[in-house]
DSSP file (Angstrom, degrees, kcal/mol; ACC not computed):
  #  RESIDUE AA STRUCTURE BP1 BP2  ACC     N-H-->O    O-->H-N    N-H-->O    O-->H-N    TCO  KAPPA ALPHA  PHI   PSI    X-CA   Y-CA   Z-CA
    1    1 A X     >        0   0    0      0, 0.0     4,-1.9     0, 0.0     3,-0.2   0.000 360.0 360.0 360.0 -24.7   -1.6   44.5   41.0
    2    2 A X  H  >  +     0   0    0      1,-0.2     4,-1.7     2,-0.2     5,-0.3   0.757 360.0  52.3 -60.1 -27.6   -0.4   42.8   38.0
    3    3 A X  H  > S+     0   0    0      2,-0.2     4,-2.2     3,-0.2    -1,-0.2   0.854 100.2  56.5 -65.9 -40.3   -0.6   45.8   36.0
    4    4 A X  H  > S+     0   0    0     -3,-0.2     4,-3.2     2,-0.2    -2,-0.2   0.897 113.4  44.8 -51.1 -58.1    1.2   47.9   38.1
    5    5 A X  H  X S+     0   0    0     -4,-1.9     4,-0.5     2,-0.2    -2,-0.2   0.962 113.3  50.2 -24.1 -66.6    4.3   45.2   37.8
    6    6 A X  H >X S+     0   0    0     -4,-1.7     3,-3.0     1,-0.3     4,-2.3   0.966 113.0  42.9 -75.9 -58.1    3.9   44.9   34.4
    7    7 A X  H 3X S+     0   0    0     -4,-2.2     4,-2.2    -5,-0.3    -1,-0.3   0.995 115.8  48.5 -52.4 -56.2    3.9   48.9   33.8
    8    8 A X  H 3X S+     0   0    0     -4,-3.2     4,-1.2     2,-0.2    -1,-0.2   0.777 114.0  53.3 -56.5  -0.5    6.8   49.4   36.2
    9    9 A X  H <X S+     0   0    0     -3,-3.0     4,-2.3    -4,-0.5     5,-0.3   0.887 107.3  50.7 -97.6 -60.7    8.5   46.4   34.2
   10   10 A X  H  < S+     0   0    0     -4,-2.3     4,-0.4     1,-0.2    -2,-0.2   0.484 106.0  50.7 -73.9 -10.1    8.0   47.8   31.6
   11   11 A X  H  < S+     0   0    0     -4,-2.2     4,-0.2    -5,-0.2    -1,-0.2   0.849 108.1  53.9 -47.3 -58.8    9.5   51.2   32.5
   12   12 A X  H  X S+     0   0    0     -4,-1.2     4,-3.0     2,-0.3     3,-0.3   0.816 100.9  56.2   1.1 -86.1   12.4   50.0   33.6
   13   13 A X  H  X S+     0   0    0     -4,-2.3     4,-2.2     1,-0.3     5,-0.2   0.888 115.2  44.2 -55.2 -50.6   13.1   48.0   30.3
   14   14 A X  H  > S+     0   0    0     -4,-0.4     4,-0.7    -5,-0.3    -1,-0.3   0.642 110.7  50.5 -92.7  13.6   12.8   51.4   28.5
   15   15 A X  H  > S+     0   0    0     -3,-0.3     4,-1.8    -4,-0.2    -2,-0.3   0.876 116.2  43.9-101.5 -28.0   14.8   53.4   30.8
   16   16 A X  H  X S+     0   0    0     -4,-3.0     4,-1.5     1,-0.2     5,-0.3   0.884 117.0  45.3 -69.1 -49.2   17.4   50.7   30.5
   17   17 A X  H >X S+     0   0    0     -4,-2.2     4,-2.3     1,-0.2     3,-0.9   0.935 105.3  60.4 -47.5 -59.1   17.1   50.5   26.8
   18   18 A X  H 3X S+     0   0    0     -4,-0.7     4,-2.3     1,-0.3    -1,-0.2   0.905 105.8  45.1 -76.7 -78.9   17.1   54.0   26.6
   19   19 A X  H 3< S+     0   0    0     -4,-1.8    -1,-0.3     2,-0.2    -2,-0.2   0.529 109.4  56.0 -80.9   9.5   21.2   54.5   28.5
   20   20 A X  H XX S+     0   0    0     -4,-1.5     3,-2.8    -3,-0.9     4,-1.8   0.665 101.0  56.2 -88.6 -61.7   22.7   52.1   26.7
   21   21 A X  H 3X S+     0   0    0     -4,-2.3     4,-1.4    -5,-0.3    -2,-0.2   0.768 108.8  44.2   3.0 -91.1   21.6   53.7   23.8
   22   22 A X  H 3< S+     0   0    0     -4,-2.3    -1,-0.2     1,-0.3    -3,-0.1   0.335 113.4  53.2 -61.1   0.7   23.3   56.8   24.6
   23   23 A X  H <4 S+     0   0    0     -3,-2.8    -1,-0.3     0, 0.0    -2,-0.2   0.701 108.0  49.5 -87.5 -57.9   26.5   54.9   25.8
   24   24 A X  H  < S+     0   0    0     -4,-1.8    -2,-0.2     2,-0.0    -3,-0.1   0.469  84.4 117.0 -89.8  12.0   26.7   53.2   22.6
   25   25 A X  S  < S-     0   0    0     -4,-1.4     2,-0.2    -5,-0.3     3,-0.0  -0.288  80.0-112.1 -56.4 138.7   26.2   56.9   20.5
   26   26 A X        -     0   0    0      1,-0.1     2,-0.5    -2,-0.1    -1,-0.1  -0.478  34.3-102.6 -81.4 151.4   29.4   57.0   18.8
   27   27 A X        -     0   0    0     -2,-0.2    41,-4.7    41,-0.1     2,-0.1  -0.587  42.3-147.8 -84.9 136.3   31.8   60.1   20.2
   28   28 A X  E     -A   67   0A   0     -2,-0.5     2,-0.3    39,-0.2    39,-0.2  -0.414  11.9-158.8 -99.2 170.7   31.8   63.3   17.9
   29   29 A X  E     -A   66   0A   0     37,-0.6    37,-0.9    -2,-0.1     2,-0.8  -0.977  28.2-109.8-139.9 148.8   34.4   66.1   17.0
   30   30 A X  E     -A   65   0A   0     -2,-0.3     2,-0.3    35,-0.2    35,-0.2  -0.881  39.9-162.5 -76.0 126.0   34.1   69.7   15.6
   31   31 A X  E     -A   64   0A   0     33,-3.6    33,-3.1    -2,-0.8     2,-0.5  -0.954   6.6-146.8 -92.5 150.1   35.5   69.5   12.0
   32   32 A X  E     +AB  63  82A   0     50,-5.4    50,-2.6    -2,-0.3    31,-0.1  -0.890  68.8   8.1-130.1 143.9   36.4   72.4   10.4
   33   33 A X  S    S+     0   0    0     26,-0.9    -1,-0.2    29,-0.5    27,-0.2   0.515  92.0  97.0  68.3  12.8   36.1   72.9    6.4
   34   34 A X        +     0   0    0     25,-0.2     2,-0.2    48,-0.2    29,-0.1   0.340  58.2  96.2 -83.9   3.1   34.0   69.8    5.2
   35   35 A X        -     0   0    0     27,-0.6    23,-7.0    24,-0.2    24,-1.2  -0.690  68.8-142.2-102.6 161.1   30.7   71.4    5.2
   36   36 A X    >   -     0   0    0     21,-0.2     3,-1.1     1,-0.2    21,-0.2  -0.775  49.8 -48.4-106.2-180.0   29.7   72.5    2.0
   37   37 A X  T 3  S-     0   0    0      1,-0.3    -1,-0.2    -2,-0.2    18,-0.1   0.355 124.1  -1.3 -48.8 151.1   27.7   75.9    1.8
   38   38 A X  T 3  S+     0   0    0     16,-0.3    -1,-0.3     1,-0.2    17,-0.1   0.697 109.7  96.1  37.3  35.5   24.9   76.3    4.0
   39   39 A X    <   +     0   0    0     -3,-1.1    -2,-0.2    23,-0.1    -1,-0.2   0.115  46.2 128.5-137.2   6.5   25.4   72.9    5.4
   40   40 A X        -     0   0    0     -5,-0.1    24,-0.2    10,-0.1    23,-0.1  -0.199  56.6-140.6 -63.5 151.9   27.5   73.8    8.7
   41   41 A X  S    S-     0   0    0     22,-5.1    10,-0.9    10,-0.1     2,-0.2   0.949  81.2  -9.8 -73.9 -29.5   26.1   72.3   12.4
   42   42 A X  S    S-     0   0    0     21,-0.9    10,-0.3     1,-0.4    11,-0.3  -0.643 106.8 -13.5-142.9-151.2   27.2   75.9   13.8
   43   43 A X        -     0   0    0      6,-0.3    20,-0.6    -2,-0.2    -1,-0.4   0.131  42.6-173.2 -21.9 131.2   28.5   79.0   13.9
   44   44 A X        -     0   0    0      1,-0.4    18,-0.4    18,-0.2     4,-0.4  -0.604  54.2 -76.0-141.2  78.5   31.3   79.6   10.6
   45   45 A X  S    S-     0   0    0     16,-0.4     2,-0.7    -2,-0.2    -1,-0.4   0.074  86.8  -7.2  92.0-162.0   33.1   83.2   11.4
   46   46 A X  S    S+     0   0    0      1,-0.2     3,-0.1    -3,-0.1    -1,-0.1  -0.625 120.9  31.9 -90.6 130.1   32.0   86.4   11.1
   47   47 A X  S    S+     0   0    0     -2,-0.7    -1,-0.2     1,-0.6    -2,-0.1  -0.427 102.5  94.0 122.5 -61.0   28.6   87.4    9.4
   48   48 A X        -     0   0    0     -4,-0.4    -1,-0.6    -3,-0.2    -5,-0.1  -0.209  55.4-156.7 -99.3 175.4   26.8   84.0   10.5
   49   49 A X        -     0   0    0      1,-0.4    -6,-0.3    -3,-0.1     2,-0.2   0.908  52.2 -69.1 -77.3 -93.0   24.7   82.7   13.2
   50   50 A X  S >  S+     0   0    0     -8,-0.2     3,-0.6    -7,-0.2    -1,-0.4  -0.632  94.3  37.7-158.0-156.2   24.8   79.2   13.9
   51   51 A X  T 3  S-     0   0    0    -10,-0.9   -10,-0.1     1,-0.2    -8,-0.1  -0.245 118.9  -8.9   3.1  52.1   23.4   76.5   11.8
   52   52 A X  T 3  S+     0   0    0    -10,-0.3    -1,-0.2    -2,-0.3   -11,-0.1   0.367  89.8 123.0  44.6  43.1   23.4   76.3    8.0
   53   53 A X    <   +     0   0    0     -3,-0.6    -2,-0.1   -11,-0.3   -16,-0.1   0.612  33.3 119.9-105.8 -21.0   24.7   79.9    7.8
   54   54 A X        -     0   0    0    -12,-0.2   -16,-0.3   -18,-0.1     3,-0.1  -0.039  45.9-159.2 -41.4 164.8   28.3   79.1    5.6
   55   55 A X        +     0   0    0      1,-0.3     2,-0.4   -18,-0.1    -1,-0.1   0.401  64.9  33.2-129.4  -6.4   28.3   80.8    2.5
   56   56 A X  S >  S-     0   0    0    -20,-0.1     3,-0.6   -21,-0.1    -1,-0.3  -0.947  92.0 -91.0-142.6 165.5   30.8   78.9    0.5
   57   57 A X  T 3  S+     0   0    0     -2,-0.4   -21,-0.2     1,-0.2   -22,-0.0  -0.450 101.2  12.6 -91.1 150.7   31.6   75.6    0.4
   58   58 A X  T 3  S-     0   0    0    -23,-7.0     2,-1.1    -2,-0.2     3,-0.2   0.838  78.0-173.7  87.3  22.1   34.3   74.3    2.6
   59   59 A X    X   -     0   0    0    -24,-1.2     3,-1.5    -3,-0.6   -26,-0.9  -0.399  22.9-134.5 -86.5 113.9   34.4   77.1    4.4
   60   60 A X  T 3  S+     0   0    0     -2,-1.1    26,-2.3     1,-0.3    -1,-0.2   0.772 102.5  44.8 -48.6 -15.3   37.5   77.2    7.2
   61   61 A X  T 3  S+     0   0    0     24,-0.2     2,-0.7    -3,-0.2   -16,-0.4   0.710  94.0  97.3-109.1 -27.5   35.6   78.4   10.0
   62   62 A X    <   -     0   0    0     -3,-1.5   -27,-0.6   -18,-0.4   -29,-0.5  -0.765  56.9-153.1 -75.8  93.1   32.5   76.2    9.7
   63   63 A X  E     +A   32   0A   0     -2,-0.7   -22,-5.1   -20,-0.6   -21,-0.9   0.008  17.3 179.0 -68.1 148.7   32.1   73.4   11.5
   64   64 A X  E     -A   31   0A   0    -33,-3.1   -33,-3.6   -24,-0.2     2,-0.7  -0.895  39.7-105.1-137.7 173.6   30.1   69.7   11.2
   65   65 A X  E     -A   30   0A   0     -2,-0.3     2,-0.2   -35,-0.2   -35,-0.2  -0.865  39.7-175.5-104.1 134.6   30.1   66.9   13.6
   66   66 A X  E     -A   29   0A   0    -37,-0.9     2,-0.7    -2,-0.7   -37,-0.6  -0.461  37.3 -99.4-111.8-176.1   32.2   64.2   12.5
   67   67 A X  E >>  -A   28   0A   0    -39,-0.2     3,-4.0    -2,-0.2     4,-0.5  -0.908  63.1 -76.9-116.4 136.2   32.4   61.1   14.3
   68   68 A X  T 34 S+     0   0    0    -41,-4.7   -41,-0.1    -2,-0.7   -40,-0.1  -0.079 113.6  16.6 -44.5 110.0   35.7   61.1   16.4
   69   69 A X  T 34 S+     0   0    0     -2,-0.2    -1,-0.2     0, 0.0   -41,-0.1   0.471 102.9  94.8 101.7  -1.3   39.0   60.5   14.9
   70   70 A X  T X>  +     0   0    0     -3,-4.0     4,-1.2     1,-0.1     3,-0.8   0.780  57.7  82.3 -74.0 -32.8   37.8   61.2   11.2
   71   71 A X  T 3< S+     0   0    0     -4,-0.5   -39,-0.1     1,-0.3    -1,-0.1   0.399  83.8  47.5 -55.3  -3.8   38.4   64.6   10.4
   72   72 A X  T 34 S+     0   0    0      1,-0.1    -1,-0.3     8,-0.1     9,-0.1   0.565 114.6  56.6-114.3 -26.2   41.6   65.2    9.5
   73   73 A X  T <4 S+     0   0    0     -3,-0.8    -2,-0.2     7,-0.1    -1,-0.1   0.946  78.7  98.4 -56.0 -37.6   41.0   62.0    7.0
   74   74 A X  S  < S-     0   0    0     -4,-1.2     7,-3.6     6,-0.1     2,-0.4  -0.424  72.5-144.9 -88.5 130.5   37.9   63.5    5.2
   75   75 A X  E     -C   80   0B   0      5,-0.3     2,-0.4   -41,-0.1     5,-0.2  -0.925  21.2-179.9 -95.4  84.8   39.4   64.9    1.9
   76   76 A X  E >   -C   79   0B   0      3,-2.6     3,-2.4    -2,-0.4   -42,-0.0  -0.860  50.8-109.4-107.3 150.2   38.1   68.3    0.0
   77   77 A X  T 3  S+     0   0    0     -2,-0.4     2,-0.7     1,-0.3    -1,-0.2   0.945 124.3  58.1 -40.8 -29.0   39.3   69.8   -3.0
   78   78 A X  T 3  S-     0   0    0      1,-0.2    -1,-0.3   -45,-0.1     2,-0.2   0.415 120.6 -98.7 -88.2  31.3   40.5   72.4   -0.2
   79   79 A X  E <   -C   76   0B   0     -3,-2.4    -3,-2.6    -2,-0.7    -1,-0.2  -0.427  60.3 -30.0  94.6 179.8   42.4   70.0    1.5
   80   80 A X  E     -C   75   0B   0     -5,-0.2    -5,-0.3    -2,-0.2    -8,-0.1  -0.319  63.8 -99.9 -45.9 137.6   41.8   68.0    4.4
   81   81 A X        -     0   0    0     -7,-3.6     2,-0.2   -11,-0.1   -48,-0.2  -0.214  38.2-161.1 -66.1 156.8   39.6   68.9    7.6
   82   82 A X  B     -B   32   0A   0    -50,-2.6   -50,-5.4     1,-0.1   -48,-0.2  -0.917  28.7-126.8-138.1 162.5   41.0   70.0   10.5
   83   83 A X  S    S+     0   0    0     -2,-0.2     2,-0.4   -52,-0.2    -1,-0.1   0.675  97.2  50.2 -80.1  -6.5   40.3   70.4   14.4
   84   84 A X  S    S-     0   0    0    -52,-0.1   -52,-0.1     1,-0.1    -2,-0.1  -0.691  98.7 -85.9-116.4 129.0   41.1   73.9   14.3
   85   85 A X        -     0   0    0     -2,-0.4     2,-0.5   -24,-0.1   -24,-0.2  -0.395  25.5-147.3 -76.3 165.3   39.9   76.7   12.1
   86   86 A X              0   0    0    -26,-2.3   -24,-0.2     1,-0.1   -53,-0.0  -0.968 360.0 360.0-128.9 131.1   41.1   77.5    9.3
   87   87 A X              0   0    0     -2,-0.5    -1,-0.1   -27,-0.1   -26,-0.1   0.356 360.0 360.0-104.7 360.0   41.1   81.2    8.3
């Protein structure tokens, strides 16, 4: 029976481990115009998909995950990121 403890103990311990983790994941934002070409997380206008699909860099309509409450800091020759697209 001590194995059976020990394994459920040890479930436990990772399921616990496991949602703090995912608690202490930092909160994200869409930014729009900091990826550079073929380095967006999704969708950038019309003509692309998803995922590495920009075509220029900086590109107003192409989004990355930022970590919340950077984006309108992060600084490209085309200006600043925004939450919003930029057409």
């Amino acid at each position: 029976m001590k194995i059976t403890h020990a394994a459920l103990a040890a479930a436990i311990a990772i399921g616990a481990s496991t949602a703090v983790s995912a608690a202490d994941a930092p909160q994200m934002e869409k930014c729009y115009g900091v990826a550079k070409a073929g380095k967006n997380d999704c969708k950038a206008g019309a003509g692309t998909s998803c995922a590495g699909t920009s075509r220029v860099d900086y590109q107003g309509d192409a989004w990355k995950l930022v970590k919340a409450g950077t984006c309108t800091h992060i600084r490209t020759p085309k200006g600043f990121g925004s939450l919003t697209p930029r057409t």
